[in-house]
N, C-alpha and C positions, 0 to 999 in steps of 0.2 A: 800652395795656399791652404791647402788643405791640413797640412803638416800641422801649419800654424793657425788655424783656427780650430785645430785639438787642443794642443798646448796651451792658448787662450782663455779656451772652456776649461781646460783644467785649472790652471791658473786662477779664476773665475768661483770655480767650485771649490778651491782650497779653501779660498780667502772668506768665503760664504758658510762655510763649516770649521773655521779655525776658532780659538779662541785668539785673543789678544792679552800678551802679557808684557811686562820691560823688564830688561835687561839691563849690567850694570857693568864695564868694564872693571875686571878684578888684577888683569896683568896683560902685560903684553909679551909677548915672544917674541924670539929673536930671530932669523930666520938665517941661512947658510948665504942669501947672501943679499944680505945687510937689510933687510925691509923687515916690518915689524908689524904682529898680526898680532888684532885684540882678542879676549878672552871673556865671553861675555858669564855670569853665571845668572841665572833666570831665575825666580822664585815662581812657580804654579801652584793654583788651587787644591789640585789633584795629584801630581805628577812628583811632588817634590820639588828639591832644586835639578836645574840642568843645567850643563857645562858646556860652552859653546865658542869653538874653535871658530872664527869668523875665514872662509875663505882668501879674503884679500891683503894683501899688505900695502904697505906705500914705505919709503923711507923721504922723510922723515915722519913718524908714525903721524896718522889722522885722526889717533884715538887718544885719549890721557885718560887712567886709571882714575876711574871714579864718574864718568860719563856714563849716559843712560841712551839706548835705543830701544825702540819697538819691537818685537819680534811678534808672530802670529805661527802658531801649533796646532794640531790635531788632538783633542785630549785623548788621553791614553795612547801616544803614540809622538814620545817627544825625539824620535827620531826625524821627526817631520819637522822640524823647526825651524822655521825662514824670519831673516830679517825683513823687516816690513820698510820696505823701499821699494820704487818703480821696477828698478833695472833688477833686481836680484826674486821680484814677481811676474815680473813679463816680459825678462830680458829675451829666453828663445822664441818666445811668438813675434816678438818686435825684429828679431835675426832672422829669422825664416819667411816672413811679411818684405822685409829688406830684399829675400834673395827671388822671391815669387812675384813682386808686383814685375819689376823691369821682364822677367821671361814673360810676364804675360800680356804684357803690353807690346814684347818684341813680336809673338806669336801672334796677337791678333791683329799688327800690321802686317806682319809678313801675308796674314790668311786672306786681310781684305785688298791688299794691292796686287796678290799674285795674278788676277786678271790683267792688269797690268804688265807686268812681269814679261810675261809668255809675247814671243813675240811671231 
């Protein structure tokens, strides 16, 4: 639980110090086997342009060459560049929350029936 209300705060604190900029599909890639991942390139204030390999693919692509997403950066540091969506800002604290709530709910049954328990 704890994991994930770092990751949270961080997450939190990106998105609170990021700027916000859009993005524009320029190509898409082909991938070794058969899914096809967008190409986003960003135009910044500061930074110039940035080139941005999106992690995901799907076949049949989800993306057409000339489409715009959000993305959110760190100025001067456009290695930092996250697409501006739930799952891809708070996907590990929403995964680590997933794996912590059930242990802790196992654990604080186990804690208050063990009087029970014991025979």
């Amino acid at each position: 639980m704890a994991a994930s209300g770092y990751k949270l705060k961080q997450s939190v604190d990106f998105i609170r110090s990021s700027e916000q900029v859009r993005g524009t599909v320029t190509s898409l890639v082909k991938d070794n086997d058969d899914t096809y991942s967008p190409v986003f390139t960003i135009d910044t204030k500061t930074d110039g342009q940035i080139v941005y390999h999106h992690l995901a693919g799907s076949s049949p692509s989800a993306w057409d060459v000339g489409e715009g997403a959000d993305f959110l950066y760190k100025e001067g540091s456009p290695d930092s560049i996250t697409m501006m969506s739930y799952f891809w800002l708070f996907g590990w604290s929403i995964v680590l929350m997933a794996i912590a709530l059930p242990l802790l709910i196992l654990s604080a049954g186990y804690f208050l029936l063990r009087p029970l328990l014991t025979i």
